[in-house]
KEKE-3310 file (N, C-alpha, C; in steps of 0.2 Angstrom, whole numbers, plus 5000, padded with zeros to 4 digits):
npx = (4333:4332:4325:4324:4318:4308:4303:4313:4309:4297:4296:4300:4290:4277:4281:4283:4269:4262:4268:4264:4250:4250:4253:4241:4232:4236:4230:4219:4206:4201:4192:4195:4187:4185:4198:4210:4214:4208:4220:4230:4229:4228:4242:4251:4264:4275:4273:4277:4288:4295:4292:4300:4313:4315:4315:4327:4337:4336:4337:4351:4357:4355:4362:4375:4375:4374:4389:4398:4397:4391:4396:4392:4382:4366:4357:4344:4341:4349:4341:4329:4335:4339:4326:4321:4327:4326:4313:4314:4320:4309:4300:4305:4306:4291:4289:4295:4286:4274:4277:4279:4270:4268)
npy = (4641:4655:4660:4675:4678:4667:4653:4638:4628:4627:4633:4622:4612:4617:4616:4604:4600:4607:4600:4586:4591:4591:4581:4574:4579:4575:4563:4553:4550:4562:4575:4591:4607:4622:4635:4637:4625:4615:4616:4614:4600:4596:4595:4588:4584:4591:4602:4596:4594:4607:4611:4602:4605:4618:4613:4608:4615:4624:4615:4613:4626:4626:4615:4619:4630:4622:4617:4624:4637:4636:4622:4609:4596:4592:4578:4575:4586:4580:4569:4574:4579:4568:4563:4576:4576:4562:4565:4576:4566:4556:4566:4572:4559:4556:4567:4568:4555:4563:4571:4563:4551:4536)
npz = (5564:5550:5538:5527:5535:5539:5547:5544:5546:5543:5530:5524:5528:5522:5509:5506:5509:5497:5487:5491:5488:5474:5471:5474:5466:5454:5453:5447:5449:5455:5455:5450:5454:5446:5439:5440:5448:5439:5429:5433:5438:5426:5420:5431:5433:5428:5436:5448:5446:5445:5458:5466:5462:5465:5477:5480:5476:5485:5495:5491:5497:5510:5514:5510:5522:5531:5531:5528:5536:5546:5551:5554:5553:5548:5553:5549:5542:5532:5528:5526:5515:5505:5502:5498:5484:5479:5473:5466:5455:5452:5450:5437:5430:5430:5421:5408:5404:5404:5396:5385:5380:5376)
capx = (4335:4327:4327:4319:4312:4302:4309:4316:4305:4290:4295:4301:4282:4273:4285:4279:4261:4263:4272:4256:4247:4250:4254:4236:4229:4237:4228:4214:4200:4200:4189:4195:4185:4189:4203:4217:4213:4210:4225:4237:4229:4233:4251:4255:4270:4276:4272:4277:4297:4295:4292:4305:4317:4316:4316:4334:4342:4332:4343:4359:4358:4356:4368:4379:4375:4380:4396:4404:4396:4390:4403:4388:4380:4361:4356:4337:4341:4351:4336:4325:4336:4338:4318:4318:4331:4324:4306:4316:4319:4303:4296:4307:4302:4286:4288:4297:4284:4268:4281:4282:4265:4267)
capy = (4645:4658:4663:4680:4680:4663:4647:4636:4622:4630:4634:4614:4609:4621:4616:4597:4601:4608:4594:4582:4592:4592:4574:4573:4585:4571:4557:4554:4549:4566:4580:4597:4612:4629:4635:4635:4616:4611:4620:4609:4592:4594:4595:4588:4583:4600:4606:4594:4595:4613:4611:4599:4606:4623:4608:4602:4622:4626:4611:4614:4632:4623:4614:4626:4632:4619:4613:4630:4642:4629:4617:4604:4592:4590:4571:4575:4589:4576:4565:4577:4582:4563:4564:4579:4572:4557:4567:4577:4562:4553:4569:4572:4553:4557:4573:4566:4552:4567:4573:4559:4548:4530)
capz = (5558:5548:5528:5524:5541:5539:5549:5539:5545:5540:5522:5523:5529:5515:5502:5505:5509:5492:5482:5492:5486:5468:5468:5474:5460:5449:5453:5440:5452:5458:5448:5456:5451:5446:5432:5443:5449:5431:5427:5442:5437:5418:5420:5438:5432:5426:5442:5453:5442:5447:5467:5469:5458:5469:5483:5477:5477:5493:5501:5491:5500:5517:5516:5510:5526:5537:5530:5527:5540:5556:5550:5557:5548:5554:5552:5548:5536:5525:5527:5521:5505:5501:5499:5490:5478:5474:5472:5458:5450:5452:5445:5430:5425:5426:5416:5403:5402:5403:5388:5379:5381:5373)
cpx = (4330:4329:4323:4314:4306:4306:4308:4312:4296:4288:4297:4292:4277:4275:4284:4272:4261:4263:4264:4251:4244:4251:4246:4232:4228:4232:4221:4206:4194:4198:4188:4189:4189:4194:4209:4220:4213:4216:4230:4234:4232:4240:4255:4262:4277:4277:4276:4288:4297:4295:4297:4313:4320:4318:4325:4337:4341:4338:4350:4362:4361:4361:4374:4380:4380:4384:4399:4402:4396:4396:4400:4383:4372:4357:4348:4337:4346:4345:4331:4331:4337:4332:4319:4321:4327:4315:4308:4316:4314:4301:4299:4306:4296:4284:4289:4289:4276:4271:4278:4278:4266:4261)
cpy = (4648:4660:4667:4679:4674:4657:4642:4628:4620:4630:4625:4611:4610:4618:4608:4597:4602:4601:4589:4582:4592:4584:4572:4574:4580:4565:4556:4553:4556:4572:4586:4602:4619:4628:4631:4628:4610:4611:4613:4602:4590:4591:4594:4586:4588:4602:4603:4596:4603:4613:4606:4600:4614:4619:4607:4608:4624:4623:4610:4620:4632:4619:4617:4629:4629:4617:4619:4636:4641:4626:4613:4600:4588:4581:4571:4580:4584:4571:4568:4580:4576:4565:4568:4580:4569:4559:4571:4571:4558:4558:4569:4563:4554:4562:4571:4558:4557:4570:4570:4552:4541:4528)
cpz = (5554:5540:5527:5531:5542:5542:5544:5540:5545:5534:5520:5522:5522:5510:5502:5505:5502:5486:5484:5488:5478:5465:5471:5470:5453:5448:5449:5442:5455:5453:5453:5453:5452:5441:5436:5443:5444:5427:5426:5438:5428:5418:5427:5438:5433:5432:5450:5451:5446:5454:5470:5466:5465:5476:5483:5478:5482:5499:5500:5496:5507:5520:5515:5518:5532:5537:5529:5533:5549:5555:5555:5553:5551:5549:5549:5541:5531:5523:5524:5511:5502:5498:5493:5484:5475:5472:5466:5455:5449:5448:5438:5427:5423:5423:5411:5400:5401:5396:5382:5380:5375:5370)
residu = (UNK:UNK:UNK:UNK:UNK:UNK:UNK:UNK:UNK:UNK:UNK:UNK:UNK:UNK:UNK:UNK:UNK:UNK:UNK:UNK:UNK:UNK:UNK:UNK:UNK:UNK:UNK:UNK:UNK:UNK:UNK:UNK:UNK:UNK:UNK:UNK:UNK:UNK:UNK:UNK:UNK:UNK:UNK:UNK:UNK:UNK:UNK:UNK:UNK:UNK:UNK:UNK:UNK:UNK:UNK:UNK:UNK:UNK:UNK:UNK:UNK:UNK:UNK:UNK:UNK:UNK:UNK:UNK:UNK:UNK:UNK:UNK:UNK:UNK:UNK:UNK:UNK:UNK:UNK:UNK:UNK:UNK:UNK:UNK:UNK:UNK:UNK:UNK:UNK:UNK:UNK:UNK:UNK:UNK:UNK:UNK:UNK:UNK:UNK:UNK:UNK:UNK)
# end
């Protein structure tokens, strides 16, 4: 399957490489260079709420797709949109906690 001409388990791959990426960015041992890198590690939270947020509408669409168009239910595709569920809500805890520092 294809969206905008890109398959769809391509834009899945990237859209985690991505997310890895930024929870990598996170990690405090790590001292990226560059603005942009400085940017990304400030507020990986921020960023990460943002990548898995588009993650969660991404796989509301998909499934849209296969329950009303397929009328098929692919057993991998639920398994990925648990993950990028529960990677929403990991991230919004740790947004709220990059928010709201004790």
């Amino acid at each position: 399957a294809d969206v905008f001409g890109f398959p769809v388990a391509m834009i899945g791959f990237f859209g985690y490489a991505l997310i890895f990426g930024i929870t990598l960015l996170g990690l405090e041992k790590l001292k990226p260079k560059g603005d942009l890198m400085e940017k990304l590690q400030q507020r990986p939270a921020f960023y990460l709420l943002l990548l898995s947020l588009g993650g969660v509408f991404f796989t509301l669409y998909l499934n849209y797709i296969q329950i009303i168009v397929i009328k098929k239910i692919c057993f991998l595709c639920e398994i990925s949109a648990t993950i990028i569920t529960i990677t929403l809500i990991i991230s919004l805890y740790l947004w709220k906690k990059e928010q709201y520092p004790q």
